[in-house]
C-alpha positions, 0 to 999 in steps of 0.5 A: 532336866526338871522345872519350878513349876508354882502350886497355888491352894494346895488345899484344894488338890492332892498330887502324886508325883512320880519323878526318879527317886522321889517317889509320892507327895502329899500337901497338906491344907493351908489357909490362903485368904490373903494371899494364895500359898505358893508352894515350889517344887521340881516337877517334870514338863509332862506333870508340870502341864496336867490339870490339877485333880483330886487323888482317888482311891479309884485310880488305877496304879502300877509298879515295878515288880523288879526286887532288884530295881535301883528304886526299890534297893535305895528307897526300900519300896516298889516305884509307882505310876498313877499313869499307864507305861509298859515299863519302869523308868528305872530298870527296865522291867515291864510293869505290873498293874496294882500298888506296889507291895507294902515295903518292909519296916525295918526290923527292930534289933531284938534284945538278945541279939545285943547280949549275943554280941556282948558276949562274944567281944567280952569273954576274948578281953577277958582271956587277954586280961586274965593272960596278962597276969604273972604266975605267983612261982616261988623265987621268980625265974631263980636268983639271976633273974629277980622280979622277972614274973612269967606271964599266964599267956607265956605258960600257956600252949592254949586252945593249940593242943586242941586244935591239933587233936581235931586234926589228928582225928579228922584225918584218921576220920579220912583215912579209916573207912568205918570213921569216914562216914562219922564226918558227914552223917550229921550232928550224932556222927560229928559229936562222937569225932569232937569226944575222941577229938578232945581226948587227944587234945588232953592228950597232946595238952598233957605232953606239951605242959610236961616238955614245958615243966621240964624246960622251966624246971631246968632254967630254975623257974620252979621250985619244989613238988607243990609249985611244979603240981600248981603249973601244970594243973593250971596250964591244964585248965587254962586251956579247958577253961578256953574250950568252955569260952568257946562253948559259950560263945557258940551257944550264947554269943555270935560266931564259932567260939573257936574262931573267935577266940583263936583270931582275938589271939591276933589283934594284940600283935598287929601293931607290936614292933617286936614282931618286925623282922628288921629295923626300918630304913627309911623315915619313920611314917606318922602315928596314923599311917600304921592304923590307915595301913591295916585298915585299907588291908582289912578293906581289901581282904574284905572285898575279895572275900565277898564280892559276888563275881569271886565267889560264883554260883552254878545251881547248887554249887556255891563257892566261897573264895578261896577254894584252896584256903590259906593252906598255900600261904602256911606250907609257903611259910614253912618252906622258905623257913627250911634255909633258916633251920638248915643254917642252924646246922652248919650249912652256909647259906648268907646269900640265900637268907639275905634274899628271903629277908621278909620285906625284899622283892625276892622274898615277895616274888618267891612267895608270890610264885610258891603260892600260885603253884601250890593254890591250884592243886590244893583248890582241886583237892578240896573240891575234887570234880567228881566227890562235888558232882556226885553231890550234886547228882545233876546231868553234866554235873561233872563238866559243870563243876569243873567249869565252876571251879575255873571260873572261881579259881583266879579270885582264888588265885588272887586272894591266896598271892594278894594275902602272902605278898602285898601286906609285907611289901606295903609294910617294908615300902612304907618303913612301919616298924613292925610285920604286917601279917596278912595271914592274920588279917584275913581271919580277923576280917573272916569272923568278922564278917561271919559275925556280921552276917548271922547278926543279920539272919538273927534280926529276922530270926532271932532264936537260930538254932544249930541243926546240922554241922557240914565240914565240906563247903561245896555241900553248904550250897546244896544243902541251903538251896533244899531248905529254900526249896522246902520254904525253910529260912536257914542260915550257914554259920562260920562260911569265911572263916572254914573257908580259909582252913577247908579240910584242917578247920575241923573244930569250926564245921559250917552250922546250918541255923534255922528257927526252933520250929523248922529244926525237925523239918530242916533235919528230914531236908538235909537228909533227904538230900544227902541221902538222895545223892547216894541214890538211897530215898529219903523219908519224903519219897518212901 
């Protein structure tokens, strides 16, 4: 507990004052010939009892060398002491004799880094504009529909026969031995995979506008060869025109292009009540609950993506909840649509499609208990003991990779359940009038938040670079560690968001950024290191 204690002609002396979190006070000169300035301040007993005396650059001072001292996390700068203690008042930690170190002025925010960021919120409005707009077809949906127009994004499959064709490729990548290197050799083997990976993605493109010119054709929607040529050269350079999009956003902007684009595709449907599955009951909540929901939601997923004790570290291995990805959610999804697809042949099943109604407690339990049995096996898969630990080629590394995995694996478990169930339930219980879907906020809070954090590596490193794709997450944390080690600033891109995909997120790898004039440096660490744990020497040891 502190005391008012009275300071008479501050002209005269100079305290410093050491009290927790106020850190150093000058007074400055003031005229006192009518009457002394008083100057009040709070003071601790033991201050309050010394004699004044003049400050000198001869005194001797001592700090606090803890980065992790409460004083230096909210005041920026070591606490000090003019008088001698063995350690800090505020940590703990023993003391060190000498000044603290100058703090840190606070970075200023280079100019490219705001275009960057305009880049990257401008070009997904620019898509939701330009895919708001009708397509100029001839008599409009034919003579029984008139001045019904079909929208660019209704006639679109998107940037999704791209998607498909990376995973096709990524797969085959696995399954054939002369490919499987391609994938983890760097940024050579990465754009030979991404050249076939955009083949058959205008593959996959072509047939896809070719069922829906058929389906348009039979409906009467277009009229004559010319129209039909139209919509299917537009439809195909709508989707490549999104591929450039991305391009830019990856180059110029902030974030993977792909992930950027791909989650601004959720945003319009997050408060649209056609996306309801049914009519709510009970009464209508107010205006701003619906925004409250989904804002206490985001908060939530947000949390458990970056809390430290979810996403644990041992050594080099760092993990990046969750370790199964969504994958559980989406084959979830799939299964319990199968009683609806079987229904549509014949088959009577009221009672089991009334119970797997979104919104009702058998619906959540069911995905609840499908999600926690498939999350562990998947969480395995991708971080498979042995291919981490022979990365990691430490003593013990496999038991340690192990004991890594379970110790991160019930955040993992909590985040895949808490993202399948909670949103639907809170969506039914408040009666909002339309689907929450939790899938979709946890990739909008994911770029986002990978977003946020290259904004902050690009604050101190302004002109990051790309010099090394990584499409498995447990070698993210080896190859950051070596670039530590060799005193290399780096920072991995697109960690969320990958991680919420893992093995089918092949179109959005991990980038490790550094600066320009690391580039060359960086290369020759990360090869030395993967080349280290297949037992082969790197450049630096030959």
């Amino acid at each position: 507990m502190t005391t008012p204690g009275i300071i008479d002609r501050a002209d005269k002396a100079m305290y410093d004052v050491k009290s927790r979190g106020k850190g150093s006070f000058s007074f400055a000169r003031s005229s006192s010939r009518a009457s002394p300035r008083q100057l009040w301040v709070h003071t601790s007993p033991s201050i309050q009892s010394e004699k004044p005396r003049r400050a000198s650059s001869k005194m001797t001072a001592w700090h606090c060398p803890s980065p992790d001292c409460p004083h230096r996390r909210k005041h920026g700068r070591a606490a000090d002491y003019t008088t001698q203690r063995e350690s800090c008042t505020d940590c703990g930690t023993a003391l060190v004799e000498g000044e603290g170190p100058t703090p840190t002025r606070r970075a200023q925010v280079p100019g490219s880094l705001y275009s960057r960021v305009a880049v990257t919120l401008a070009l997904p409005v620019l898509v939701w504009a330009i895919g708001r707009l009708p397509l100029p077809l001839g008599s409009a949906f034919g003579e029984s529909l008139p001045g019904e127009l079909l929208l660019v994004r209704d006639a679109t499959f998107g940037l999704t026969p791209i998607v498909t064709g990376f995973i096709l490729i990524e797969v085959l990548a696995l399954i054939v031995p002369r490919w499987r290197s391609l994938r983890v050799s760097g940024p050579d083997g990465r754009r030979r995979l991404d050249r076939w990976s955009y083949t058959i993605g205008g593959v996959a493109a072509l047939v896809q506008v070719w069922g829906l010119l058929t389906y348009l054709e039979s409906m009467g929607m277009l009229y004559g060869t010319g129209e039909k040529l139209l919509f299917a050269v537009g439809s195909l350079a709508w989707t490549f025109g999104l591929v450039g999009l991305a391009h830019v956003i990856r180059r110029w902007g902030v974030a993977n292009g792909f992930a950027v684009l791909l989650s601004a595709e959720f945003v319009p449907g997050l408060f649209a009540t056609e996306s309801a599955p049914m009519a709510p009951s009970g009464p209508q909540p107010t205006a701003l609950v619906p925004y409250l929901v989904v804002a206490a939601l985001c908060i939530g997923i947000g949390f458990l993506v970056e809390y430290r004790r979810a996403n644990p570290r041992a050594g080099t291995l760092w993990a990046q909840t969750p370790l199964s990805g969504l994958v559980p959610v989406s084959v979830m999804s799939a299964l319990l649509v199968l009683p609806f697809t079987l229904a549509n042949y014949g088959w009577d099943l009221d009672a089991l499609l009334d119970a797997l109604t979104p919104g009702t407690t058998a619906y959540a339990a069911t995905s609840a208990l499908v999600v926690a049995i498939l999350t562990v096996p998947f969480a395995f898969l991708f971080h498979a003991p042995s291919r981490v630990s022979a990365l990691v080629s430490e003593a013990g590394s496999q038991a340690q990779t192990k004991r890594w995995l379970w110790k991160a694996l019930p955040w993992t478990l909590l985040f895949t359940v808490s993202v399948a169930v909670v949103p639907t339930l809170v969506a039914a219980e408040l009666s909002l009038p339309f689907y929450i879907s939790g899938y979709s906020l946890a990739f909008l809070v994911a770029v986002s938040l990978d977003s946020y954090h290259e904004c902050r590596a690009r604050l101190r490193h302004p002109d990051l670079i790309s010099v090394w794709p990584e499409p498995r997450l447990y070698a993210v944390g080896v190859l950051m560690s070596a670039l530590e080690e060799a005193g290399v600033p780096a920072h991995a891109r697109a960690t969320r968001y990958r991680a919420l995909l893992q093995f089918f997120g092949p179109y959005v790898p991990v980038e490790i950024m550094v600066s320009p004039s690391d580039a060359a440096r960086a290369g020759e660490v990360i090869e030395d290191r993967l080349l280290a744990a297949e037992g082969v020497p790197g450049k630096s040891t030959e």
